[in-house]
LOZA-285776 format. One record per residue (C-alpha): residue in three letters; x, y, z. Coordinates in pm, whole numbers, plus 32768, in hexadecimal, padded with zeros to 4 digits. Layout:
# LOZA-285776
PT res    u    v    w
PT ALA    X    Y    Z
...
This chain:
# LOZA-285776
PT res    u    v    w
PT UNK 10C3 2FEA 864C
PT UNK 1033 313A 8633
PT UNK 0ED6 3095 8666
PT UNK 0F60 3019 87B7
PT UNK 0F26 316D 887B
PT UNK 107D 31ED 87FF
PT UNK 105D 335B 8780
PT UNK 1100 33B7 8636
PT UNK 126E 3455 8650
PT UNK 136D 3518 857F
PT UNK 13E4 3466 845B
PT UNK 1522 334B 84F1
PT UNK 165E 33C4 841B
PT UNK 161F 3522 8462
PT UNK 15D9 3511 85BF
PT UNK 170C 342D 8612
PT UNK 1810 350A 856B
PT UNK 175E 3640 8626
PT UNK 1743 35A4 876C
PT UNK 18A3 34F3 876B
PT UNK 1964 35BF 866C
PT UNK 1A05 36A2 87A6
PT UNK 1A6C 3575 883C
PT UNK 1B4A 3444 881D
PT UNK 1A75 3316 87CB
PT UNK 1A85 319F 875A
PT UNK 1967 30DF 869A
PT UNK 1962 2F6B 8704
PT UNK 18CA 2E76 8618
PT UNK 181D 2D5F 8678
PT UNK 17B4 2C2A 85E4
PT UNK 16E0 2BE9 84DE
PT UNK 15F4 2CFC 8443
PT UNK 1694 2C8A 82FA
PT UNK 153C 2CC8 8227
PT UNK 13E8 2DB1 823E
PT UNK 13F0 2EB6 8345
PT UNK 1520 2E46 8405
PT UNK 1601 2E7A 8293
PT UNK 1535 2FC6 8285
PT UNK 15AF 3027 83D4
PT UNK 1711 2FD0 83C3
PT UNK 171D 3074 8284
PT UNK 1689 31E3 8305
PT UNK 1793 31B7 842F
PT UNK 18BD 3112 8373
PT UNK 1874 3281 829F
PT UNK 1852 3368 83C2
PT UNK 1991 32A6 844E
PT UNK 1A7E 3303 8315
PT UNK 19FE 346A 831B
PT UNK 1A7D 3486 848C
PT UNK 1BB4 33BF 8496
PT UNK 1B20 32E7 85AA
PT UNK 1B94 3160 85BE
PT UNK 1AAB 303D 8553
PT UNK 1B04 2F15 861B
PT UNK 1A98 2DDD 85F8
PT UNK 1A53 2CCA 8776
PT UNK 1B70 2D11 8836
PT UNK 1C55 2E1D 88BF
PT UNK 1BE4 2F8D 88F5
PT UNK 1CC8 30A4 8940
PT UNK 1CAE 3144 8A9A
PT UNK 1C68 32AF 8ADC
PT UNK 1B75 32BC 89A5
PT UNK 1A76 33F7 89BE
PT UNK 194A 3331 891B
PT UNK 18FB 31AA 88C1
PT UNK 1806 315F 87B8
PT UNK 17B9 2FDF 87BC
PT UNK 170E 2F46 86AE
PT UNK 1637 2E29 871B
PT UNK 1520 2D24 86CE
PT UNK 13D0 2D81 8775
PT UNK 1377 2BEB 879E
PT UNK 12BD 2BA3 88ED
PT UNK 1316 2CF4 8967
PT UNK 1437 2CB1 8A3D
PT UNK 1598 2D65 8A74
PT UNK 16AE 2C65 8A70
PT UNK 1761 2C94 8BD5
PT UNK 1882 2C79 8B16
PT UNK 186C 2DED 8ABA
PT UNK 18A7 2E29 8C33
PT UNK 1A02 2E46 8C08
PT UNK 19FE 2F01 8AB3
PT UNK 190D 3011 8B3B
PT UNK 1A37 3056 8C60
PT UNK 1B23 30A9 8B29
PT UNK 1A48 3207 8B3C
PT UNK 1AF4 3310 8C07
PT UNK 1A08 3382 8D08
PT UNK 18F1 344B 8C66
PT UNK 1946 33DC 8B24
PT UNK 1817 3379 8A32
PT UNK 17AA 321C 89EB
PT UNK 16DE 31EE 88C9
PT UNK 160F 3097 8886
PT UNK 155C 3064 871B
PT UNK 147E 2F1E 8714
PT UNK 140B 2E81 85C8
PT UNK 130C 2D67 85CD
PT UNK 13CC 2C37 8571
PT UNK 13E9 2BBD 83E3
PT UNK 12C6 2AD9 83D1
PT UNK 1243 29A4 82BC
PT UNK 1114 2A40 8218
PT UNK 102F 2947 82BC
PT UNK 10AE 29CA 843E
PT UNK 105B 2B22 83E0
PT UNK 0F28 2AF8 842C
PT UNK 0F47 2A60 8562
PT UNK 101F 2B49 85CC
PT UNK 0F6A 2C3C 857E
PT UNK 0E48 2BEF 8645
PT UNK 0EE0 2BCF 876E
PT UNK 0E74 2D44 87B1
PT UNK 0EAE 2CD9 8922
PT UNK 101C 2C8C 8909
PT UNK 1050 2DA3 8855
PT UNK 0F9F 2EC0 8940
PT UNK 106A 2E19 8A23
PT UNK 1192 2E2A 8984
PT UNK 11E5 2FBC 89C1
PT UNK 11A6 2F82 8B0D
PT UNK 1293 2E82 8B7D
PT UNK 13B5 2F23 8AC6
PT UNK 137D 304B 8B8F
PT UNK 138C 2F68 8CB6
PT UNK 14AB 2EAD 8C3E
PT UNK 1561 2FF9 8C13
PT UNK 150D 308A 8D3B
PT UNK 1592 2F81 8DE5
PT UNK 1709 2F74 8D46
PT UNK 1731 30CD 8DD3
PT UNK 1689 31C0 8CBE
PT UNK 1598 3300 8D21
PT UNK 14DF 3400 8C85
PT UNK 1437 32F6 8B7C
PT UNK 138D 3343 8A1F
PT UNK 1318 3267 8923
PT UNK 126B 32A1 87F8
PT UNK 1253 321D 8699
PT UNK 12FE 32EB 8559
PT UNK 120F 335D 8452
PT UNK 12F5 32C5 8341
PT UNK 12FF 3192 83F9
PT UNK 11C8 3164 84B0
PT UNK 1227 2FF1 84F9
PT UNK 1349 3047 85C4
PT UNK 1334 3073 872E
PT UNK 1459 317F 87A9
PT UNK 14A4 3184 8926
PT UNK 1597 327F 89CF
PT UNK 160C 32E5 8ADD
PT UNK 1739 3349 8BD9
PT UNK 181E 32A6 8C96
PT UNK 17FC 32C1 8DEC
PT UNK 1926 33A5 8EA6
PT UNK 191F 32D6 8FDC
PT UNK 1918 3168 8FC0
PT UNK 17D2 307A 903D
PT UNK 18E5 2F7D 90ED
């Protein structure tokens, strides 16, 4: 990912229990991710998770009011499920909503292919900021830890006054 015009950031597990430690957070799982960088990822989170106290959740039902979100998601053709929609309003107003994207657990003869699809995956950091943007988040970031250059991690804020 990190060749894909993302700069390098702070190393993920000690970034997330700085940034959210203050505050009261959830990590949502999502599916799949089971082996290579996805496993890697859930592993540094499922870690920073138990140091904090914060809930891991697997699909389903969030508790309202949280301070912070961290979702855990497949990278795949770049798209947010609109199904987050409602999961993102779970964040109290202001609140941080954190996005880490792993490329998707491949056969050894698609890496390849995936791989070259350079195209897709410039594109990729762009139309998650888009996608973000447009379920009500603002001041955006994304980068790509230096421990897990693979990853792509969106945040941002939840907007205070609602886009409807």
């Amino acid at each position: 990912m990190r060749g894909v015009d993302q700069l390098p950031g702070p190393a993920l597990a000690e970034w997330l229990v700085h940034a959210l430690r203050p505050l009261r957070a959830a990590v949502l799982m999502g599916s799949g991710g089971k082996i290579g960088s996805g496993a890697l990822l859930r592993a540094h989170v499922t870690a920073a998770a138990a140091q904090c106290g914060w809930p891991v959740l697997a699909e389903g039902a969030v508790p309202a009011g949280l301070g912070a979100l961290v979702l855990i998601s497949t990278l795949g053709d770049a798209r947010v499920d609109p199904a987050l929609m409602p999961v993102v309003e779970t964040v109290q107003s202001g609140g941080l909503v954190v996005e880490l994207a792993h490329p998707p657990s491949l056969r050894p003869w698609q890496v390849l292919q995936w791989l070259r699809r350079t195209r897709v995956m410039r594109s990729a950091a762009e139309l998650r900021a888009r996608a973000w943007l447009g379920f009500g988040l603002y001041s955006l970031e994304q980068w790509a830890p230096v421990d897990l250059p693979r990853v792509l991690v969106t945040c941002g804020r939840r907007r205070a006054i609602p886009d409807r």
